[in-house]
PyMOL Python script that loads the backbone (N, CA, C, O; Angstrom):
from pymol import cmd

cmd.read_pdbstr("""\
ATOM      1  N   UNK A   1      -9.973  70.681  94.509  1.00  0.00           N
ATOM      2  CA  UNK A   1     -11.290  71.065  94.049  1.00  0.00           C
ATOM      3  C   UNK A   1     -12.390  70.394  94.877  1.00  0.00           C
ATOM      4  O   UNK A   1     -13.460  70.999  94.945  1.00  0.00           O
ATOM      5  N   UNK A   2     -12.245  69.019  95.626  1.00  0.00           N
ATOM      6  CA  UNK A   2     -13.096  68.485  95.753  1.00  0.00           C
ATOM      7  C   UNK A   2     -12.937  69.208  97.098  1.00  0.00           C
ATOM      8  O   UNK A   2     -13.925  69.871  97.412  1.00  0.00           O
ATOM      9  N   UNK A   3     -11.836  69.227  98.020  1.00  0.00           N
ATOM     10  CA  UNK A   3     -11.947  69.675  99.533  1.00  0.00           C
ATOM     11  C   UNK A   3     -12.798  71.132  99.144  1.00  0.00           C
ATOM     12  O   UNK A   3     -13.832  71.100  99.812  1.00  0.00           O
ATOM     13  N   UNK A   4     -12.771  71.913  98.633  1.00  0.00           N
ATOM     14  CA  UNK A   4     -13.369  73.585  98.176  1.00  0.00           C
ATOM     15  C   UNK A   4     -14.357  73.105  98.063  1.00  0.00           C
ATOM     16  O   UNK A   4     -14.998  73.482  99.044  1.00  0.00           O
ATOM     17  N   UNK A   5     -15.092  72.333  97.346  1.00  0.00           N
ATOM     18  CA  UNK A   5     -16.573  72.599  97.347  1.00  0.00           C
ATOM     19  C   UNK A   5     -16.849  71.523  98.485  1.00  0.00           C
ATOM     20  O   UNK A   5     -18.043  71.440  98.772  1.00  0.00           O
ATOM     21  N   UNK A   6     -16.296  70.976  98.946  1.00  0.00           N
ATOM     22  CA  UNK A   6     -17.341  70.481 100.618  1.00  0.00           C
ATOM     23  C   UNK A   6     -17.280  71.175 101.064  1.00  0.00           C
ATOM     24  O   UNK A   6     -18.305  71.319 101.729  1.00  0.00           O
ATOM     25  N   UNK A   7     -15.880  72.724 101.363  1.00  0.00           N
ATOM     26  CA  UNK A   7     -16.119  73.618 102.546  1.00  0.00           C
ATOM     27  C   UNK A   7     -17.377  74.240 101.924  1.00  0.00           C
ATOM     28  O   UNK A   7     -18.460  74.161 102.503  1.00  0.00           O
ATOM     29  N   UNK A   8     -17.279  74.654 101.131  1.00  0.00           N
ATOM     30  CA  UNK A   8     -18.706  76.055 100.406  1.00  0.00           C
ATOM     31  C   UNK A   8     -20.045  75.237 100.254  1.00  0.00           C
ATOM     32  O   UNK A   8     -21.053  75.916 100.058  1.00  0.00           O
ATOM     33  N   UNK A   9     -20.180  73.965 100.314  1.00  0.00           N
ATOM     34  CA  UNK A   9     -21.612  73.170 100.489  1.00  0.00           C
ATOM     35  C   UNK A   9     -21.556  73.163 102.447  1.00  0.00           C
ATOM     36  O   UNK A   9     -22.600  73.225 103.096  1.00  0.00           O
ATOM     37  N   UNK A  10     -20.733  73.112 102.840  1.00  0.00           N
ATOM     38  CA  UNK A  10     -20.755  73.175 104.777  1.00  0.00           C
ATOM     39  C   UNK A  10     -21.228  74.594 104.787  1.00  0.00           C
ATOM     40  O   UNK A  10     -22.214  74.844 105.480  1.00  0.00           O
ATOM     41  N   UNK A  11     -20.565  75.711 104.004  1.00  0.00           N
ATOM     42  CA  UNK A  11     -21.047  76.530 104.569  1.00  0.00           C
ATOM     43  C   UNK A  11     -22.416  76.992 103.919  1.00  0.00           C
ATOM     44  O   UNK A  11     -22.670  78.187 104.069  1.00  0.00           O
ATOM     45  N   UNK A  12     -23.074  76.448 103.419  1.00  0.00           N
ATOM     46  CA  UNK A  12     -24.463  76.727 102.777  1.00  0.00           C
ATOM     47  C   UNK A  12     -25.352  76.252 103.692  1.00  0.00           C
ATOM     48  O   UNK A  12     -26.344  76.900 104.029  1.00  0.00           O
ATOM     49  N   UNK A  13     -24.940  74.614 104.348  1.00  0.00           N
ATOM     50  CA  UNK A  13     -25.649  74.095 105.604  1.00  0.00           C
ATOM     51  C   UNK A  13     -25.542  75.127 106.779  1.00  0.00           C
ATOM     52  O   UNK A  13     -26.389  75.085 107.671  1.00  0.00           O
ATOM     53  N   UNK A  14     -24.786  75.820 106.806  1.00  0.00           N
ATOM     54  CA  UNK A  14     -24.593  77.000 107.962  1.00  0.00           C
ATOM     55  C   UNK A  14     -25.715  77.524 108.224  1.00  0.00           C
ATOM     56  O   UNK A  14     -25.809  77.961 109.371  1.00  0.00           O
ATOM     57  N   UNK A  15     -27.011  77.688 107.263  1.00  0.00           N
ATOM     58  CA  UNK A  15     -28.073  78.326 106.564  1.00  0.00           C
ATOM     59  C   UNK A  15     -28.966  77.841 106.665  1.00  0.00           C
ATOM     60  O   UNK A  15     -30.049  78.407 106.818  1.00  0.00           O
ATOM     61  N   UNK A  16     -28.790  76.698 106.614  1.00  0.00           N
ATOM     62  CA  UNK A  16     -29.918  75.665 106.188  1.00  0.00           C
ATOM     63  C   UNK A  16     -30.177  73.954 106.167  1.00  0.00           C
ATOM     64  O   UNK A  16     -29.557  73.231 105.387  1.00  0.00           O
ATOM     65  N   UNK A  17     -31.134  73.459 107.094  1.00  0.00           N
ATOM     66  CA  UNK A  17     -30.713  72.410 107.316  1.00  0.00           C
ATOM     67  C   UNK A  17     -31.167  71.095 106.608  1.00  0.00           C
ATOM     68  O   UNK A  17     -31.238  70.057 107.267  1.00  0.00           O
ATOM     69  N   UNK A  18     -31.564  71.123 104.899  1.00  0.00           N
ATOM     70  CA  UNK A  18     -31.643  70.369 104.824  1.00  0.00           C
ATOM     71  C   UNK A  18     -31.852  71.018 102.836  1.00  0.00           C
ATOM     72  O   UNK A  18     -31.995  72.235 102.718  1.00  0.00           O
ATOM     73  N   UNK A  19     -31.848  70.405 101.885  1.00  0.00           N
ATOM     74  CA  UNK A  19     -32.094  70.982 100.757  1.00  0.00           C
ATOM     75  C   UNK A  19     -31.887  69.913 100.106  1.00  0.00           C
ATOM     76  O   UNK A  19     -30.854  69.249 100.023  1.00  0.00           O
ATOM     77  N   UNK A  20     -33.410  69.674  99.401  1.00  0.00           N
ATOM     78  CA  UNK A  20     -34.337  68.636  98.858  1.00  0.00           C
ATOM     79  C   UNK A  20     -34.294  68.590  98.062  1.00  0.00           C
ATOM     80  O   UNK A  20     -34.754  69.688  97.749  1.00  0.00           O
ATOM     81  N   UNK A  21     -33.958  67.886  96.781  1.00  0.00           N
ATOM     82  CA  UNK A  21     -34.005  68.072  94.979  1.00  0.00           C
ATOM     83  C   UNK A  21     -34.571  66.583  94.772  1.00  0.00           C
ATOM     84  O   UNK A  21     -34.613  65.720  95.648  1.00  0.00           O
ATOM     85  N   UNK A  22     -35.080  66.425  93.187  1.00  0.00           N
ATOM     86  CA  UNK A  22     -34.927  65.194  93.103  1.00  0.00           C
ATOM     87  C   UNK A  22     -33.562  64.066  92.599  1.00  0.00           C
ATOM     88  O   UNK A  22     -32.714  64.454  91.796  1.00  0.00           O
ATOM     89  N   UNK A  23     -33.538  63.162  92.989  1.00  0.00           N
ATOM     90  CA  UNK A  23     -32.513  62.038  92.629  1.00  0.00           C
ATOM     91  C   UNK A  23     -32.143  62.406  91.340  1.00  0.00           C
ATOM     92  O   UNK A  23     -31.088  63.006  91.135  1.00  0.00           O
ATOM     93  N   UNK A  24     -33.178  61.998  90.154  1.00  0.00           N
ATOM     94  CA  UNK A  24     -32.573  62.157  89.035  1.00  0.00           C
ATOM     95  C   UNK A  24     -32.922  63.734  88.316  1.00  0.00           C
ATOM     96  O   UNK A  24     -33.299  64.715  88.958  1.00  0.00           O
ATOM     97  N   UNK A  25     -32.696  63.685  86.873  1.00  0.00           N
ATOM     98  CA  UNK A  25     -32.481  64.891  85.992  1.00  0.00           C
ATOM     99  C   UNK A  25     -34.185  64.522  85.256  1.00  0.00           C
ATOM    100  O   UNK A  25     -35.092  65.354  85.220  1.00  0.00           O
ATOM    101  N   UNK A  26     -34.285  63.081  84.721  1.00  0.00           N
ATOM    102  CA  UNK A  26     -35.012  62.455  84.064  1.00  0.00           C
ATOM    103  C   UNK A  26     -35.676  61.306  84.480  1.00  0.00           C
ATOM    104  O   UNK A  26     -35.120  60.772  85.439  1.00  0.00           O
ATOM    105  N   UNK A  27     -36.823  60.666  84.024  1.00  0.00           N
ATOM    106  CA  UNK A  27     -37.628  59.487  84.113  1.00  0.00           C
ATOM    107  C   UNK A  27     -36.165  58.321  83.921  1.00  0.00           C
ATOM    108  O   UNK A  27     -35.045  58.414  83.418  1.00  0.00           O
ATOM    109  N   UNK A  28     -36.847  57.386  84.544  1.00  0.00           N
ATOM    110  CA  UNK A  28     -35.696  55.647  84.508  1.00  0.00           C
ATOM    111  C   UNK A  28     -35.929  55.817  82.974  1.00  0.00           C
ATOM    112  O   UNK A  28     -36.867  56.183  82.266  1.00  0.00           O
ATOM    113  N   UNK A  29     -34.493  55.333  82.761  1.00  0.00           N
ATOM    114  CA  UNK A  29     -34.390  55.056  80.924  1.00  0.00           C
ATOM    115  C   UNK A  29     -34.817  53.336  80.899  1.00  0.00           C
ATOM    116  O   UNK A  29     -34.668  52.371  81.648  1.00  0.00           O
ATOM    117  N   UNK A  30     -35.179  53.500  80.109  1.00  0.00           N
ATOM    118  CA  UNK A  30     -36.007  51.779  79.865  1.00  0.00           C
ATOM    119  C   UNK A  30     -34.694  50.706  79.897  1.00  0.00           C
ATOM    120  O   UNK A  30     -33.524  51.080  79.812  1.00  0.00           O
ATOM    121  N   UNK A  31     -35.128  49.292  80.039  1.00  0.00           N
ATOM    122  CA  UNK A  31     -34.158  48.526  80.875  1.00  0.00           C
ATOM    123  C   UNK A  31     -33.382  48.809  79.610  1.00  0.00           C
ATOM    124  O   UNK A  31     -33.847  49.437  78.659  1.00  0.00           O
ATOM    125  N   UNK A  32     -31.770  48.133  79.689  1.00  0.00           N
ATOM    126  CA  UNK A  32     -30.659  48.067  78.674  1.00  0.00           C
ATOM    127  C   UNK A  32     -29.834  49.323  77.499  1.00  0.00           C
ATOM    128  O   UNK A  32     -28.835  49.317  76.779  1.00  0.00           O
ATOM    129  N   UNK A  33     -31.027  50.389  77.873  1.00  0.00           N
ATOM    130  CA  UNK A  33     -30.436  51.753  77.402  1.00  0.00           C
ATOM    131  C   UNK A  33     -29.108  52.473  77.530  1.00  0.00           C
ATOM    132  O   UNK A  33     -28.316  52.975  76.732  1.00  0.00           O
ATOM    133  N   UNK A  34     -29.182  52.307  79.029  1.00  0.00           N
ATOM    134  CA  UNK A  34     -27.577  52.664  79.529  1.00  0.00           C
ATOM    135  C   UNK A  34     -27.484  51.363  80.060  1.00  0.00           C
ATOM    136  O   UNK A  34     -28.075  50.698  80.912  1.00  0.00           O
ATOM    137  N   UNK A  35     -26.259  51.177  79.036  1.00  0.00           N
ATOM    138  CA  UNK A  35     -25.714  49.561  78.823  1.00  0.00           C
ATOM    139  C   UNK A  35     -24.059  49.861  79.490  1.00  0.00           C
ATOM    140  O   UNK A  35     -23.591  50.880  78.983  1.00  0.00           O
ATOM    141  N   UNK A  36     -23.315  49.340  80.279  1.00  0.00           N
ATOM    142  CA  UNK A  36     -21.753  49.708  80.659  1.00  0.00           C
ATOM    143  C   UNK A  36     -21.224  48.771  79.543  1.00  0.00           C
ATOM    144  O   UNK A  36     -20.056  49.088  79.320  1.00  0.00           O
ATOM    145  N   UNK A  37     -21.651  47.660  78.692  1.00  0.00           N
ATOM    146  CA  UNK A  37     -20.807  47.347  77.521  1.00  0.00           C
ATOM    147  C   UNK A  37     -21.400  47.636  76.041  1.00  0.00           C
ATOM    148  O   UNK A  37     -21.344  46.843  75.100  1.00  0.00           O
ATOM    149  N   UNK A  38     -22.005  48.986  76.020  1.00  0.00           N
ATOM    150  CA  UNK A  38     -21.892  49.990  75.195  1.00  0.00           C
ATOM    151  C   UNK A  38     -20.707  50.336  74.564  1.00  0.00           C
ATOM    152  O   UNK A  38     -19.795  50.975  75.089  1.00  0.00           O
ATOM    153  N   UNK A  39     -20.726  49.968  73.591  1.00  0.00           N
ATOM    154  CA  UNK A  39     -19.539  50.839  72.523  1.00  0.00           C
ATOM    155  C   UNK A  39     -19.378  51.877  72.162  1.00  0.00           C
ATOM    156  O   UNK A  39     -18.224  52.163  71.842  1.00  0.00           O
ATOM    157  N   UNK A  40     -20.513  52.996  72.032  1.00  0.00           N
ATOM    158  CA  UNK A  40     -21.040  54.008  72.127  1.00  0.00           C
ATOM    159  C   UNK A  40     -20.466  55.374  73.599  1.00  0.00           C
ATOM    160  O   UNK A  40     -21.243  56.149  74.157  1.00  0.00           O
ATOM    161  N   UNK A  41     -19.607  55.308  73.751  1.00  0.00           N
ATOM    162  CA  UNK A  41     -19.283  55.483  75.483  1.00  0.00           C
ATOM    163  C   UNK A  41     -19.587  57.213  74.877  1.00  0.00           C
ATOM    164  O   UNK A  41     -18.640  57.827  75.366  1.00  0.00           O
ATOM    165  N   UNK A  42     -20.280  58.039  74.222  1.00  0.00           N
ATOM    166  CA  UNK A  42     -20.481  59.260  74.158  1.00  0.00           C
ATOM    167  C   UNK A  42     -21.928  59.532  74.457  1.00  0.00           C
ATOM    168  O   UNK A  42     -22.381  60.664  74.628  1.00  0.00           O
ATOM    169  N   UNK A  43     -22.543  58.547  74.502  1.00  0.00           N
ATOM    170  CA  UNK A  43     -23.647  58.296  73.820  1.00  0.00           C
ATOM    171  C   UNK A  43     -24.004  58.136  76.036  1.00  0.00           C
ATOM    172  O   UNK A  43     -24.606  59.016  76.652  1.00  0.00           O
ATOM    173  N   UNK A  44     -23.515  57.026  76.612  1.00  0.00           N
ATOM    174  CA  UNK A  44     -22.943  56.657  77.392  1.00  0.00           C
ATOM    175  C   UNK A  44     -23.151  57.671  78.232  1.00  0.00           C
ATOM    176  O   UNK A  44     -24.342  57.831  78.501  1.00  0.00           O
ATOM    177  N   UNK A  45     -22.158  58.665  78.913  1.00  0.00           N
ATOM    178  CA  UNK A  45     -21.769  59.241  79.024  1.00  0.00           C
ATOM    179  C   UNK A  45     -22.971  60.448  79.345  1.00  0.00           C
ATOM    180  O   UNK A  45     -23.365  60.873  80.431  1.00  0.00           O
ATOM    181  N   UNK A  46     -23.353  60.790  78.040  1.00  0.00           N
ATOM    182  CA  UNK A  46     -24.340  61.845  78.213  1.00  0.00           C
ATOM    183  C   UNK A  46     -25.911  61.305  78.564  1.00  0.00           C
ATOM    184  O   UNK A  46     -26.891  62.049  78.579  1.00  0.00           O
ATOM    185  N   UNK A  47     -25.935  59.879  78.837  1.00  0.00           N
ATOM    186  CA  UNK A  47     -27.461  59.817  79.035  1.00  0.00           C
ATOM    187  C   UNK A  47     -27.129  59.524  80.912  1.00  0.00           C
ATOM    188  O   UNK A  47     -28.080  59.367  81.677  1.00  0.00           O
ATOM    189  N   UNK A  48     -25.731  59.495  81.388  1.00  0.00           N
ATOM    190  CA  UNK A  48     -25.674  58.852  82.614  1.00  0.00           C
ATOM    191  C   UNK A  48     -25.590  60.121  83.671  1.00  0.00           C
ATOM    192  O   UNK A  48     -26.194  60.447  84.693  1.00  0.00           O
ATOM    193  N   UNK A  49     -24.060  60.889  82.537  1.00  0.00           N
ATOM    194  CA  UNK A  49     -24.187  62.757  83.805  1.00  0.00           C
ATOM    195  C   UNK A  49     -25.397  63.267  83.822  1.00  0.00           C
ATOM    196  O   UNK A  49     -25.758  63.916  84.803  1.00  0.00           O
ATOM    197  N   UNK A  50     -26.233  63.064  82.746  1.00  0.00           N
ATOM    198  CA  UNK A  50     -27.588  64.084  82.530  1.00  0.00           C
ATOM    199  C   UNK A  50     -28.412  63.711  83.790  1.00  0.00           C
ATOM    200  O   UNK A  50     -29.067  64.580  84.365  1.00  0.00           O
ATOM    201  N   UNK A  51     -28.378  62.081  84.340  1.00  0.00           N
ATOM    202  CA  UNK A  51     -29.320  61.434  84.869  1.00  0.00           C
ATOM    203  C   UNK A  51     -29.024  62.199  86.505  1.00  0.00           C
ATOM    204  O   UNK A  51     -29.859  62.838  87.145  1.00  0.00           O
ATOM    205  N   UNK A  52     -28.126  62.013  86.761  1.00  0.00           N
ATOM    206  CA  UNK A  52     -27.680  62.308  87.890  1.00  0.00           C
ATOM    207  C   UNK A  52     -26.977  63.286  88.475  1.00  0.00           C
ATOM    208  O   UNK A  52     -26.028  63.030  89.217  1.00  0.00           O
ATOM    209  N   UNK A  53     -27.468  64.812  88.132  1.00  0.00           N
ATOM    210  CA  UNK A  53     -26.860  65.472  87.925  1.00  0.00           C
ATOM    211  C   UNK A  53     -26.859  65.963  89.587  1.00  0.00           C
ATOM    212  O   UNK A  53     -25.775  65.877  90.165  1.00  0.00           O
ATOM    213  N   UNK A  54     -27.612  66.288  90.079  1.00  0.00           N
ATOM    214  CA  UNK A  54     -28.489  66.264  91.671  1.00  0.00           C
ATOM    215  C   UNK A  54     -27.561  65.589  92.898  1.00  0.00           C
ATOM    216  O   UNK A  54     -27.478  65.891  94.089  1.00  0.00           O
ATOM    217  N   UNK A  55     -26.956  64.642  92.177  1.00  0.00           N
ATOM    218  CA  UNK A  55     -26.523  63.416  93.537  1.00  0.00           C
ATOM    219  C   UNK A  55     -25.159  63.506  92.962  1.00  0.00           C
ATOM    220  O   UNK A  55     -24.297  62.664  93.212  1.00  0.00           O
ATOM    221  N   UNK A  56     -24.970  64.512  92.205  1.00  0.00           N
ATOM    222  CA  UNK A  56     -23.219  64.369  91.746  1.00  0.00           C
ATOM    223  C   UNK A  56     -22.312  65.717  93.314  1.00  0.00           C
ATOM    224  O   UNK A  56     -21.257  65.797  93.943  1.00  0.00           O
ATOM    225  N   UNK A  57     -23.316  66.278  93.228  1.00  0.00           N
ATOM    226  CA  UNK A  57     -22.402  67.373  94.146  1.00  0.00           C
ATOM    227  C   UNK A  57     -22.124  66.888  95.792  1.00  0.00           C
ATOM    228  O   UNK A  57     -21.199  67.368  96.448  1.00  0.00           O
ATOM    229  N   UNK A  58     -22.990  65.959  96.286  1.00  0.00           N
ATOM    230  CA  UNK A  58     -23.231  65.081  97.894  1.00  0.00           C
ATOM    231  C   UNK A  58     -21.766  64.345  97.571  1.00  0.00           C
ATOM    232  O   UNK A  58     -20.741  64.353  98.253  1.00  0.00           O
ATOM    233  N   UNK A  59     -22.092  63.577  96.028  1.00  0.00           N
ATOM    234  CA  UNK A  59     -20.778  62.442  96.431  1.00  0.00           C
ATOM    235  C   UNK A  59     -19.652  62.866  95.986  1.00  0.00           C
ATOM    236  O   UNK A  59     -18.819  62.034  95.625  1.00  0.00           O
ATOM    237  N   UNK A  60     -19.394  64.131  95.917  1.00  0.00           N
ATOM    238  CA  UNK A  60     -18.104  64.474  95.335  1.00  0.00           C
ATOM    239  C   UNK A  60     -17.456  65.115  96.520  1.00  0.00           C
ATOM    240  O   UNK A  60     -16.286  64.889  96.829  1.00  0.00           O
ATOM    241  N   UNK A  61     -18.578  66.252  97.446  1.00  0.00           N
ATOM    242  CA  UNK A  61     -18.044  66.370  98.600  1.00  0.00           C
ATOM    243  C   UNK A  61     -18.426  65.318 100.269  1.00  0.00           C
ATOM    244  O   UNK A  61     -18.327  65.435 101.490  1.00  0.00           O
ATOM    245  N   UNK A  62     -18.707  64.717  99.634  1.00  0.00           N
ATOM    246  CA  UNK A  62     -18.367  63.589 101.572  1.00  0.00           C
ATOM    247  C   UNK A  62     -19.875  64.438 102.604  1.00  0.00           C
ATOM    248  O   UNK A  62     -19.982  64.366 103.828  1.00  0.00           O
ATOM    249  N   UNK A  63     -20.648  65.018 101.858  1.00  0.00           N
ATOM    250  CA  UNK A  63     -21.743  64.699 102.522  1.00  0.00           C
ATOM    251  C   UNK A  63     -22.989  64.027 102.931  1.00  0.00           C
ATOM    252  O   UNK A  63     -23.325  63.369 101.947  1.00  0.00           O
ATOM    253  N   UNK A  64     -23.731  63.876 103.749  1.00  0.00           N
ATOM    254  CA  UNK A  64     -24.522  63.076 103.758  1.00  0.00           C
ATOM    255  C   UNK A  64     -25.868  62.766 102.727  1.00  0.00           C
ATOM    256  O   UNK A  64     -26.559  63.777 102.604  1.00  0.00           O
ATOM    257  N   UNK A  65     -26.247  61.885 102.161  1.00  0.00           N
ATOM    258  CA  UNK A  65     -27.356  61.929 101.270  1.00  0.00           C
ATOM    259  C   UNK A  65     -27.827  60.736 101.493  1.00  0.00           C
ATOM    260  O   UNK A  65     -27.300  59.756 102.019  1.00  0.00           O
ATOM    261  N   UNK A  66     -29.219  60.952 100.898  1.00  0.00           N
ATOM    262  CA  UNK A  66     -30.080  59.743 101.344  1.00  0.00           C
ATOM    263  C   UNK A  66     -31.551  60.169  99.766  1.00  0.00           C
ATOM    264  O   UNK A  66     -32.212  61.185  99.550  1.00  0.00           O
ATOM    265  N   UNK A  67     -31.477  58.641  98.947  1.00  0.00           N
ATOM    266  CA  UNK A  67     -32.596  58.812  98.122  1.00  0.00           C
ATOM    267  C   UNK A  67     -33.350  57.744  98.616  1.00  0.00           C
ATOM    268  O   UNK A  67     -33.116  56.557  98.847  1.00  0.00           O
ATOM    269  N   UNK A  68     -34.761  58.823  98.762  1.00  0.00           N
ATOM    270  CA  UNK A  68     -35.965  57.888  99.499  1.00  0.00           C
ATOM    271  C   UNK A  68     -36.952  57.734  98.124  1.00  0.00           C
ATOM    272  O   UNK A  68     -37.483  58.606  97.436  1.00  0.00           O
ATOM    273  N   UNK A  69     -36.967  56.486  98.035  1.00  0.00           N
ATOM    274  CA  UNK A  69     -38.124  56.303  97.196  1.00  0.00           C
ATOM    275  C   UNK A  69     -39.421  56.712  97.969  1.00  0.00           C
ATOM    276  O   UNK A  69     -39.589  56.892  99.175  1.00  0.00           O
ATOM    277  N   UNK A  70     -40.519  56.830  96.631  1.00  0.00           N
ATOM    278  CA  UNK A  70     -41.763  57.152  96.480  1.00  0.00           C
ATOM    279  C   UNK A  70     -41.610  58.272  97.133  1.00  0.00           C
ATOM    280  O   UNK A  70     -40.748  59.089  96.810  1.00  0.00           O
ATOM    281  N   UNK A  71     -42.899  58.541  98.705  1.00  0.00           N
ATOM    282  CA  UNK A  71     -42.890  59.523  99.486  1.00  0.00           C
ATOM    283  C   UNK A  71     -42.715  59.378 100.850  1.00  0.00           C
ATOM    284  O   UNK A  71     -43.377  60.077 101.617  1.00  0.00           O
ATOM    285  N   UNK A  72     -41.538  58.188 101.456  1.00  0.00           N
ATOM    286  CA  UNK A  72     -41.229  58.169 102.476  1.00  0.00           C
ATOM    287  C   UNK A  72     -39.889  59.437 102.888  1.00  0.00           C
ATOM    288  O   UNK A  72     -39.018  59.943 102.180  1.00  0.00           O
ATOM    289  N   UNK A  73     -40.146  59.566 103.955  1.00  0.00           N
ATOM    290  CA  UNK A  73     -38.741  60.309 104.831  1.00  0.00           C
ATOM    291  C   UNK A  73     -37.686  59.503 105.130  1.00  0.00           C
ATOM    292  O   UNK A  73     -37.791  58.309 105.409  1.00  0.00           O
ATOM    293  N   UNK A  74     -36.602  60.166 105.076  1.00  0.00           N
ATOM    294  CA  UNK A  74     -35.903  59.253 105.558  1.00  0.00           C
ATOM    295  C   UNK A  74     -35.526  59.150 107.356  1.00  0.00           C
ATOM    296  O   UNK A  74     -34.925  58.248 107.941  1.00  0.00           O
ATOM    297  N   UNK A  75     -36.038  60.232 107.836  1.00  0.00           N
ATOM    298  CA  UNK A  75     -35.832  59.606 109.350  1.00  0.00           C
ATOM    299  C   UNK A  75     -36.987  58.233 110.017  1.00  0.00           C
ATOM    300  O   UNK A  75     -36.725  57.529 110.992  1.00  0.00           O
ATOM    301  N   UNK A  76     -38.367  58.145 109.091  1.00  0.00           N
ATOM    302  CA  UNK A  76     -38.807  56.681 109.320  1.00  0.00           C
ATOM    303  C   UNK A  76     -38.301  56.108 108.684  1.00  0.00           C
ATOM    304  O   UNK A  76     -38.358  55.019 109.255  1.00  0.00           O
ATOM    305  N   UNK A  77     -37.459  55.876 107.312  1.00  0.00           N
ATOM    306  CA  UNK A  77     -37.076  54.785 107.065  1.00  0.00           C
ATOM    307  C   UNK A  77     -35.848  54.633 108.475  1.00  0.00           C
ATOM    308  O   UNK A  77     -36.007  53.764 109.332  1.00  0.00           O
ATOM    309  N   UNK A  78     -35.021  55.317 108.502  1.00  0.00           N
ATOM    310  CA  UNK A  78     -34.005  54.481 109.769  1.00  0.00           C
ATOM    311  C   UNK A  78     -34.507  54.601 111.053  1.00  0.00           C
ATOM    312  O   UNK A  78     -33.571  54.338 111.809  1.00  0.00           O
ATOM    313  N   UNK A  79     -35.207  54.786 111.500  1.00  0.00           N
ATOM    314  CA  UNK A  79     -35.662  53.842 112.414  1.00  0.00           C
ATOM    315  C   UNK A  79     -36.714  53.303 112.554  1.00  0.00           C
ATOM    316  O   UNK A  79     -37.388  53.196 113.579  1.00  0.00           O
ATOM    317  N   UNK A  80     -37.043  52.683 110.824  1.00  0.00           N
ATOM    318  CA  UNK A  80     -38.076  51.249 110.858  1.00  0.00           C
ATOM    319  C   UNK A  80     -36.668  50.029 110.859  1.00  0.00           C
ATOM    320  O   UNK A  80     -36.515  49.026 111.556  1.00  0.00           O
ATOM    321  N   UNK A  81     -35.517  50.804 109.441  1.00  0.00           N
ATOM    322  CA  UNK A  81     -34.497  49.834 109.605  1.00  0.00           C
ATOM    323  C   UNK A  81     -33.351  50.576 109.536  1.00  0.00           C
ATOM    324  O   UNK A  81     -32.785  51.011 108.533  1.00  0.00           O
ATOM    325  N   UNK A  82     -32.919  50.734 111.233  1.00  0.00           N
ATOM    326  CA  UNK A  82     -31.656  51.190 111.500  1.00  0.00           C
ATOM    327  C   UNK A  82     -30.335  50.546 110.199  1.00  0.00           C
ATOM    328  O   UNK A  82     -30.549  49.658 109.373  1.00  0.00           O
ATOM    329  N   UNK A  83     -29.307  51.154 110.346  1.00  0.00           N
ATOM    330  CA  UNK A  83     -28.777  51.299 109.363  1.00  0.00           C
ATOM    331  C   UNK A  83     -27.120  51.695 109.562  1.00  0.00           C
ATOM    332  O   UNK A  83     -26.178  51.370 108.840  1.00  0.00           O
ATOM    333  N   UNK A  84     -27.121  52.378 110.598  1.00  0.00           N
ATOM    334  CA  UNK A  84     -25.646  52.789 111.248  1.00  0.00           C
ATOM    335  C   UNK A  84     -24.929  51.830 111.984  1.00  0.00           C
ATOM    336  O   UNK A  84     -23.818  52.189 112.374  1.00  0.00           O
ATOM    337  N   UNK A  85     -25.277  50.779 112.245  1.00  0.00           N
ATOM    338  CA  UNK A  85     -24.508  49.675 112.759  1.00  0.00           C
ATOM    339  C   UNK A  85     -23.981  47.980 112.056  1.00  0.00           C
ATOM    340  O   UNK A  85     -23.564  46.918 112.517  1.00  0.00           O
ATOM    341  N   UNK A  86     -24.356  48.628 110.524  1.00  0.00           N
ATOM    342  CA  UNK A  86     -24.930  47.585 109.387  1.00  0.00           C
ATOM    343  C   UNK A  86     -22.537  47.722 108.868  1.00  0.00           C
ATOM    344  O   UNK A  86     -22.071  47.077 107.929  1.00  0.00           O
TER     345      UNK A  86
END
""", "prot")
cmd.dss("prot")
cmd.show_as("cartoon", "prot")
cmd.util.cbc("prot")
cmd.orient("prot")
């Protein structure tokens, strides 16, 4: 499943070279909300997939992603601070 959807996200880049969403689903949940020693793991669970729903499909298929805070790019951020030799 996971090799299938990197080929069909490669071939969408075939198209197009770059496709912009935001990071999260929702606003930062206030500090200690999503707690990992939560007992609650349903509770858990649905406030964490909801959050990240955007950045789930990059890391499932092995492509490249990059979250730039505020309104920088990310080709000045790496080369204010290179990053590929780190």
């Amino acid at each position: 499943m996971i090799h299938r959807t990197g080929r069909v996200i490669g071939r969408f880049f075939t198209g197009y070279d770059i496709l912009l969403t935001p990071t999260m689903c929702t606003p930062p949940h206030k500090l200690g909300q999503v707690s990992m020693m939560s007992i609650d793991i349903e509770r858990f669970l649905h406030m964490w997939g909801g959050d990240n729903a955007f950045t789930q499909l990059f890391n499932a298929s092995g492509n490249p992603a990059m979250s730039v805070p505020l309104h920088w790019l990310a080709g000045q951020l790496e080369t204010a601070q290179p990053w590929a030799n780190r």
